[in-house]
C-alpha positions as CSV (number, residue, x, y, z in Angstrom):
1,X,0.0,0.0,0.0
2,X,1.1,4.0,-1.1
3,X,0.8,6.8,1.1
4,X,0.9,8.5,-2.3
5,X,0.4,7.7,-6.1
6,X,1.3,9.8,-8.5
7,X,-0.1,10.1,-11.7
8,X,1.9,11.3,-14.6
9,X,5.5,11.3,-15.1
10,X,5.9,14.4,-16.1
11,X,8.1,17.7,-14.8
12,X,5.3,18.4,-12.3
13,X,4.3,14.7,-11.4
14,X,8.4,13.4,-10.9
15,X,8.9,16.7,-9.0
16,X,5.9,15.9,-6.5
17,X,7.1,12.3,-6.2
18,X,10.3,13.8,-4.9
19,X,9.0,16.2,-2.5
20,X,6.5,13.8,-1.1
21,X,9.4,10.5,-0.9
22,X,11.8,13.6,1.1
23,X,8.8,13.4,3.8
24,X,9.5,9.4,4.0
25,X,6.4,8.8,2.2
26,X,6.0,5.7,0.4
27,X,5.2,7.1,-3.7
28,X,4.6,5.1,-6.7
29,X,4.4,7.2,-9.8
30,X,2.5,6.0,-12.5
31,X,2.6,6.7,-15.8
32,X,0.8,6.1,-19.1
33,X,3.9,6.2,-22.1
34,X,6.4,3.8,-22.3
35,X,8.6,5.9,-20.6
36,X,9.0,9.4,-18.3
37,X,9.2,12.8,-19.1
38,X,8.4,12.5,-23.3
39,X,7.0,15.9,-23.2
40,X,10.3,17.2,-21.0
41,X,12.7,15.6,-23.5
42,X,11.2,18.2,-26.1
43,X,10.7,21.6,-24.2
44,X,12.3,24.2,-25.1
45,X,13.9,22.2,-28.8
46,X,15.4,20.1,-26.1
47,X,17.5,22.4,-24.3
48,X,15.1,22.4,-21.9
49,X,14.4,26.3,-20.7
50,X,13.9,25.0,-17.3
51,X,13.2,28.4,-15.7
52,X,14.0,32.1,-15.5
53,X,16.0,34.4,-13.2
54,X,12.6,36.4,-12.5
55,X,12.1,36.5,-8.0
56,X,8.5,35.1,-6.9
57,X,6.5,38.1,-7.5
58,X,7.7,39.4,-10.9
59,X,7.2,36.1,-12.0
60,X,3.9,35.7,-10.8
61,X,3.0,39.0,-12.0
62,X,3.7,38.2,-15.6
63,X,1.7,35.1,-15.6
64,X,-1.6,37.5,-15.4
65,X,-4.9,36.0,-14.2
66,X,-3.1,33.0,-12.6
67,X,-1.1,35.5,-10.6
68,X,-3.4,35.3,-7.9
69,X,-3.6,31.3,-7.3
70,X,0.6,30.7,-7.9
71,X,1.6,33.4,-5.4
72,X,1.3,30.6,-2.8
73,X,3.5,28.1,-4.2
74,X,6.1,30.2,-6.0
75,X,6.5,32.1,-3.0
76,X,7.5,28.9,-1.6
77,X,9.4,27.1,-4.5
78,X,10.6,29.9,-6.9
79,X,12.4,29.9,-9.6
80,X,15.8,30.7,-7.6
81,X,15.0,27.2,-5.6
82,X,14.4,25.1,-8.9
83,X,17.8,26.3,-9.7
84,X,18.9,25.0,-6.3
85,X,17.0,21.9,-7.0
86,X,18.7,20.7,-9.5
87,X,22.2,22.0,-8.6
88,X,22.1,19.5,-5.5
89,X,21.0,17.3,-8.4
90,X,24.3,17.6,-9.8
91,X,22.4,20.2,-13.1
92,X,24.3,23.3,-13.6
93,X,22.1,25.9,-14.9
94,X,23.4,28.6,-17.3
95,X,21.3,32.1,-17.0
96,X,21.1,34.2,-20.5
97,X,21.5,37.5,-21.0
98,X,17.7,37.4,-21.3
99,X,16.9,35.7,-17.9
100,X,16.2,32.4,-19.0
101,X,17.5,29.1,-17.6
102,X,19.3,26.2,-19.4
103,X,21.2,23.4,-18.4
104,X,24.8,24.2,-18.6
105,X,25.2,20.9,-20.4
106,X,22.8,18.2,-21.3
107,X,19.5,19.8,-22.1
108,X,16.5,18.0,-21.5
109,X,17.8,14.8,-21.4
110,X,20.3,15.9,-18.3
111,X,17.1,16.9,-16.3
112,X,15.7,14.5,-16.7
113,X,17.8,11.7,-15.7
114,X,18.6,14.3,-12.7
115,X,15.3,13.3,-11.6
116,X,14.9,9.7,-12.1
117,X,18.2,9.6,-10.4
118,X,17.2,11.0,-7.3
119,X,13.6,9.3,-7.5
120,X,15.6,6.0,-7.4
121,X,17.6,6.8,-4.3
122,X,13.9,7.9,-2.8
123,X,12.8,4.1,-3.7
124,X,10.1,5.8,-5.6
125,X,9.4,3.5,-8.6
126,X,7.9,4.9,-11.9
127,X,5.1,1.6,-13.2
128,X,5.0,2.6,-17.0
129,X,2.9,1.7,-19.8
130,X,-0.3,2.6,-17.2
131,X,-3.1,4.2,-18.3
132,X,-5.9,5.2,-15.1
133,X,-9.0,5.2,-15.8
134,X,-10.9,5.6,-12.5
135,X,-10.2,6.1,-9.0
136,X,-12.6,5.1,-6.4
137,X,-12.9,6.1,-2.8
138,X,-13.4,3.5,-0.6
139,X,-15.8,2.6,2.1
140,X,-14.0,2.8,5.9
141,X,-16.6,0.7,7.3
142,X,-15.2,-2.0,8.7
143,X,-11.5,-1.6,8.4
144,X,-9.4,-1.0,11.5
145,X,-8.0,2.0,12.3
146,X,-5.2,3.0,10.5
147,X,-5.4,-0.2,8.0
148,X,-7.7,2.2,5.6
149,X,-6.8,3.2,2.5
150,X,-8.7,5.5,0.9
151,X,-8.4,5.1,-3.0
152,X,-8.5,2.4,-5.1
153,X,-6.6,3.7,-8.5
154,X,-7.7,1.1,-11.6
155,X,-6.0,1.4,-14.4
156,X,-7.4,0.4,-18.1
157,X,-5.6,-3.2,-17.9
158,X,-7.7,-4.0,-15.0
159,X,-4.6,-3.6,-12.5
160,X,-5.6,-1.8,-8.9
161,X,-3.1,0.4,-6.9
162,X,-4.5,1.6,-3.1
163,X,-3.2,4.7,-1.5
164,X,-3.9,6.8,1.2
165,X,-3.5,10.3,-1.5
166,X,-3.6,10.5,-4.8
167,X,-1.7,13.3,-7.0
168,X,-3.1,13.9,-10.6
169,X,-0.1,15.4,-12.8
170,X,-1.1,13.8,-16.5
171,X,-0.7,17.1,-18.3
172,X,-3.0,18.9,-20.7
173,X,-4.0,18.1,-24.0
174,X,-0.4,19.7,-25.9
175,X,1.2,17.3,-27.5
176,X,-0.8,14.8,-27.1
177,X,2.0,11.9,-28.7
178,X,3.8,12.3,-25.3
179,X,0.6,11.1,-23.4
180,X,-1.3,13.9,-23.1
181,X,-4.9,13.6,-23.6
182,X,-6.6,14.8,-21.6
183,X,-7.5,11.5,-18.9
184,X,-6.8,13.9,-16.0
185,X,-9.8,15.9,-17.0
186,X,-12.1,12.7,-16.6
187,X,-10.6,12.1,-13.6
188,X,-11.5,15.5,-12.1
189,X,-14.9,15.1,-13.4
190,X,-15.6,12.0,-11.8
191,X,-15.0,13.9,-8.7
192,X,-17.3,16.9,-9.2
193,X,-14.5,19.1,-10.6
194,X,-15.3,21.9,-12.8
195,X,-12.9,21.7,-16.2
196,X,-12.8,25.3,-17.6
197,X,-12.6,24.8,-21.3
198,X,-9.4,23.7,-23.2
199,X,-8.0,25.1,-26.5
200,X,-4.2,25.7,-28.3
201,X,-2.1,27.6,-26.8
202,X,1.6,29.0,-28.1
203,X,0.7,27.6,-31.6
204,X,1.2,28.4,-34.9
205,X,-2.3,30.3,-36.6
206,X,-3.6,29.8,-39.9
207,X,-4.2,31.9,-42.7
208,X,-6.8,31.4,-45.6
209,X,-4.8,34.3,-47.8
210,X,-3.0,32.5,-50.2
211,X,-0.3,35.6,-50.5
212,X,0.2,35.3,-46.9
213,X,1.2,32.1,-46.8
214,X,3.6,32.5,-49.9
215,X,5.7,34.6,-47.7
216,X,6.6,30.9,-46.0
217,X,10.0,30.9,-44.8
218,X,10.4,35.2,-44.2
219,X,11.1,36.1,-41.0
220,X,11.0,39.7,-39.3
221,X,13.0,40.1,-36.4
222,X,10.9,43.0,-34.8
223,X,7.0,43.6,-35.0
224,X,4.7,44.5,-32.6
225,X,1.6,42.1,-33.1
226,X,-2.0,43.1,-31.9
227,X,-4.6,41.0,-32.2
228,X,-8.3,42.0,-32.3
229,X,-11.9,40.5,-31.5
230,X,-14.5,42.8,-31.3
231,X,-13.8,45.0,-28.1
232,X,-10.9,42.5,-27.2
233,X,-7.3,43.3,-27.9
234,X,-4.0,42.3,-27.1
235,X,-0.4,42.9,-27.9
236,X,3.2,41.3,-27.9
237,X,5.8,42.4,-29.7
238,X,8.8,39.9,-31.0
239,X,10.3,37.9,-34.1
240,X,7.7,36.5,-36.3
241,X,7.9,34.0,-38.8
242,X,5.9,33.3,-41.8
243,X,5.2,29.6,-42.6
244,X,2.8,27.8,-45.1
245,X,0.2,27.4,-43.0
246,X,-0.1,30.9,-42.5
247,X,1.9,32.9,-38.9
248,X,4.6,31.4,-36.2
249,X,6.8,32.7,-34.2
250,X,7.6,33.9,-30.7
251,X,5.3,37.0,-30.7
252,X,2.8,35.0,-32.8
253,X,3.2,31.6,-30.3
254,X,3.1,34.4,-27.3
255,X,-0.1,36.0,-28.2
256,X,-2.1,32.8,-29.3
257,X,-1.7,31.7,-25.5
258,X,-3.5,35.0,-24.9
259,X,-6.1,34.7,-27.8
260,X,-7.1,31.1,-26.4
261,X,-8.5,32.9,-23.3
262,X,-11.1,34.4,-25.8
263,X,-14.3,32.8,-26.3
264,X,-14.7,31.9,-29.8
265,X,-10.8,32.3,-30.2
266,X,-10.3,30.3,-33.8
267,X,-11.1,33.5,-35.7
268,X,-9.7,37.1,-34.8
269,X,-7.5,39.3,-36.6
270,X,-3.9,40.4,-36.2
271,X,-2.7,43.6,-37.3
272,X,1.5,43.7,-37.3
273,X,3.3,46.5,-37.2
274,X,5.9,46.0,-39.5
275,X,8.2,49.2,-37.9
276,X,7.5,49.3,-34.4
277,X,10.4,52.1,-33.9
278,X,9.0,54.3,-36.0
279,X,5.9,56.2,-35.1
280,X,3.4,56.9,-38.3
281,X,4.4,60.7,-38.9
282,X,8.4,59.5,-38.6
283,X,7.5,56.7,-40.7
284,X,6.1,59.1,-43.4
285,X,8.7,61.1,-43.2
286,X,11.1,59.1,-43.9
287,X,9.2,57.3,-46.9
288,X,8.7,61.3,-48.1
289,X,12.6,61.1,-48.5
290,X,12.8,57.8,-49.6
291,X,10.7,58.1,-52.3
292,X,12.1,61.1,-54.3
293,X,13.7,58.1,-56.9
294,X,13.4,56.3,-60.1
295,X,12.5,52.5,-60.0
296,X,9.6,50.6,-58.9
297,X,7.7,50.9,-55.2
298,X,8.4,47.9,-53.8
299,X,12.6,48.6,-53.9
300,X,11.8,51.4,-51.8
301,X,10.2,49.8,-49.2
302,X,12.6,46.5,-49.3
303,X,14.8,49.1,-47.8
304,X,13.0,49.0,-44.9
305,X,11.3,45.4,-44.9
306,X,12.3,41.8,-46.8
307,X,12.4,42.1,-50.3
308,X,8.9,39.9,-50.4
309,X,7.0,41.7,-47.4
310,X,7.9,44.7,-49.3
311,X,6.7,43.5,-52.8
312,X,3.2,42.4,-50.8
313,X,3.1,46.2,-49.3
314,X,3.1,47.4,-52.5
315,X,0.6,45.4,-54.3
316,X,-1.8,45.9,-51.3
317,X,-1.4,49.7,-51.5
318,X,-2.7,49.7,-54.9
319,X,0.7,51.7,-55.7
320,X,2.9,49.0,-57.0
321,X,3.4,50.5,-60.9
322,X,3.2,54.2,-60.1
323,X,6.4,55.9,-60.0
324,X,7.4,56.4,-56.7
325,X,8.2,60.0,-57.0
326,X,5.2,60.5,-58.1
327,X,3.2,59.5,-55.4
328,X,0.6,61.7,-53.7
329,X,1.0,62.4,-49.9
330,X,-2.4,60.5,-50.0
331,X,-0.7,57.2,-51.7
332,X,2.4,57.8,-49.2
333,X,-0.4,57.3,-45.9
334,X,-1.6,54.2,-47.3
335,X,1.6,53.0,-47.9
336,X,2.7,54.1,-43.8
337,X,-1.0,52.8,-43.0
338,X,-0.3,49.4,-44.8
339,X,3.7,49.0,-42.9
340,X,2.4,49.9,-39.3
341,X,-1.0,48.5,-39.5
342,X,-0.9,45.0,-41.7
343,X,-4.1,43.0,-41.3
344,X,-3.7,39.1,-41.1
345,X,-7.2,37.7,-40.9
346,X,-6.6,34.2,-38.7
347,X,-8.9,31.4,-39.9
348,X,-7.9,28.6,-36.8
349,X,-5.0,27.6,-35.6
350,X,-2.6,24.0,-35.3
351,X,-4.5,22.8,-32.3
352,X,-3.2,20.6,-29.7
353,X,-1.0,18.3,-32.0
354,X,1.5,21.1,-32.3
355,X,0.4,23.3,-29.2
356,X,3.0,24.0,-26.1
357,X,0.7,24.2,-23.7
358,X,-2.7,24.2,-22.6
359,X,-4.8,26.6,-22.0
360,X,-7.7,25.7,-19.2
361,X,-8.1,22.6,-17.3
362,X,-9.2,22.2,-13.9
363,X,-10.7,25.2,-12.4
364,X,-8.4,27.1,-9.9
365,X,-11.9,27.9,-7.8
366,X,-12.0,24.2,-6.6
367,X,-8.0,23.8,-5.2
368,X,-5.9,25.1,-2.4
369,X,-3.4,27.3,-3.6
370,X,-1.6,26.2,-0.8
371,X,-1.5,22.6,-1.0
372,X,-2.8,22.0,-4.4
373,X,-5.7,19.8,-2.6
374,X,-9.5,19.7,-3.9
375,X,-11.8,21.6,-2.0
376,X,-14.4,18.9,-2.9
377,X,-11.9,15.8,-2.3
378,X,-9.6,15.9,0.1
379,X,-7.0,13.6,-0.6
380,X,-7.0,14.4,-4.2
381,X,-4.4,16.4,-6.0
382,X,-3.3,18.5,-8.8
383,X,-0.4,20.3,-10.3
384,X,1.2,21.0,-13.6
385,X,-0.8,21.5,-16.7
386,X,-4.1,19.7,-15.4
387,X,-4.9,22.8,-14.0
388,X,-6.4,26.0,-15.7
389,X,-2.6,27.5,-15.6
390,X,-0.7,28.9,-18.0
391,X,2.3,31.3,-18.5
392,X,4.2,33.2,-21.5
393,X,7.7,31.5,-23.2
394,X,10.5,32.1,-21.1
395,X,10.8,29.3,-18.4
396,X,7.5,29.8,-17.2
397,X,5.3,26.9,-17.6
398,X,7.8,24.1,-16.7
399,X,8.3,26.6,-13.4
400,X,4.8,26.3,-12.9
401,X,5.1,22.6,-12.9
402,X,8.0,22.8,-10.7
403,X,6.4,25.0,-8.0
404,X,2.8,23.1,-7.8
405,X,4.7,19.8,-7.9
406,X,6.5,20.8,-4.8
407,X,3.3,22.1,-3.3
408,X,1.3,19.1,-4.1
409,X,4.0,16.8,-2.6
410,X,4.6,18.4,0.5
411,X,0.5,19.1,0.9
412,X,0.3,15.4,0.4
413,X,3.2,14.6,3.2
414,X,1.7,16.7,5.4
């Protein structure tokens, strides 16, 4: 018999095992793939971003609505004590000049073994090829004191596993080839849980515009990217990159995650501005100068944007075979209105096949912030991307696996 079972072998769901197996609890992880950590082993292209040099409350802050429920657990497991972590795991971490955290060596692959490592010396084993499919709570009548366990955890084999806590960590739906699918969600329900909805987020968007996605392969290093519903807006600005399904790239992935948090988010628009340094009357000014030669329109404005972007500006402004120095002040607006204000209409996106994370899950309302517990099940846990929690690129949503791991694990020692 467990005092804990863990389900989900993943960064949040190894990193509970840990913290509950430090408070001589007897854990059993168990775990649905073949083998641990598939979706670790790609994060960040491999090298694993495994966290970021922000302190507890600047990195709570830029995680936005979820700011509120993480304060807790940050506070108490931050991103300076996963770095901590995992030195006394024998990972050196190596901070950018942005703020974000690597393995000085290794990668993914590194971490990872870091943590099997130390779940081995815990005599916490990892039962793979499991897939849960129910867990009961059982009657106490009957039982003698301190001889009851709880749960009964069945998994889809017909296989049984009792435990005195249980820890849900089986991820979102992202990726779903590295096991996750979504089972945690069914799990919740079967408890009562509320499952606030799931949809994409950081993924690439799609673009019906055939002469947007013939601009596959161009990047732009710097555009500030708005996107627009209705009354709803919201901006990042960052490197794009144009592919032939339509938009990627870290602005792009960065304000999808924010998009998803709109209802009916599969169709908005996204308006770049293609010269964020410039405002509009510097903009035109310069364009006034730039334009005072012989050629053709679109040469001018490659000067300030890739040769096809350019070409596209040109055709759009309805400008492309006038002379440039012969353009009205008029023409020269559109043109300024075109570079600063470029409308992408989005038709959907990659889904959940190509996602990073999810956004929704299990609703923050219903858990401790604490202890990760359910307010409607006590003895039932749940950290990592199972819950409705989500942050930006940068280290932040393995962090937030790392810091409700830890608080799920102790709340479950405890």
């Amino acid at each position: 018999m467990d005092d804990v079972i863990v389900i989900g072998a993943g960064p949040a769901g190894m990193v509970a095992a840990v913290a509950a197996g430090e408070a001589n609890k007897r854990v059993r992880i168990l775990e649905r793939m073949q083998q641990p950590g598939r979706k670790l082993l790609l994060s960040g292209g491999s090298r694993c971003n495994i966290t970021n040099n922000l302190n507890a409350r600047e990195f709570v802050q830029a995680c936005g609505p979820a700011a509120k429920f993480l304060h807790n657990a940050v506070g108490r497991f931050d991103p300076r004590a996963t770095m901590d972590f995992f030195a006394k795991l024998g990972v050196r971490i190596r901070v950018d000049a942005d703020g974000r955290c690597y393995p000085a060596q290794g990668g993914a692959k590194q971490v990872l073994d870091a943590l099997q490592i130390r779940l081995h010396a815990l005599h916490i084993p990892i039962k793979t090829g499991v897939r849960v499919v129910k867990i009961e709570q059982q009657d106490a009548a009957g039982r003698p004191k301190g001889k009851f366990w709880p749960f009964k955890v069945i998994a889809e084999d017909g296989s049984t596993f009792e435990c005195a806590n249980v820890i849900i960590a089986t991820g979102g739906m992202s990726y779903p080839v590295t096991g996750s699918s979504g089972d945690g969600y069914a799990l919740a329900r079967d408890f009562g849980h509320k499952i606030t909805p799931t949809r994409p987020g950081e993924v690439g968007l799609t673009v019906a515009d055939s002469r947007i996605r013939a601009l596959s392969g161009l990047s732009v290093d710097d555009v500030l990217v708005t996107a627009v519903q209705g009354q709803k807006i919201a901006k990042i600005q960052g490197p794009i990159l144009f592919t032939h399904f339509g938009i990627s790239g870290p602005a792009v992935l960065d304000i999808s995650r924010l998009v998803a948090q709109w209802q009916g988010a599969s169709k908005f628009d996204l308006l770049l501005d293609l010269q964020p340094n410039y405002s509009a009357n510097d903009l035109d000014l310069k364009l006034a100068e730039m334009l005072n030669v012989r050629g053709l329109l679109a040469t001018v404005i490659a000067e300030l944007l890739p040769e096809r972007l350019a070409q596209l500006i040109a055709q759009s402004s309805g400008q492309a075979k006038k002379p440039p120095a012969r353009l009205s002040a008029a023409d020269r607006r559109k043109i300024v209105d075109l570079i600063k204000r470029f409308p992408v209409s989005i038709s959907g996106n990659r889904g959940f096949a190509e996602a990073i994370v999810t956004v929704g899950g299990v609703d923050l309302e219903q858990i401790n912030p604490k202890t990760m517990e359910s307010k409607l099940v006590p003895g039932i846990y749940f950290c990592g991307e199972v819950l409705d929690l989500d942050g930006p690129r940068g280290g932040f949503n393995l962090q937030i696996a790392w810091s409700t791991g830890w608080a799920a694990g102790t709340g479950s020692a405890s």
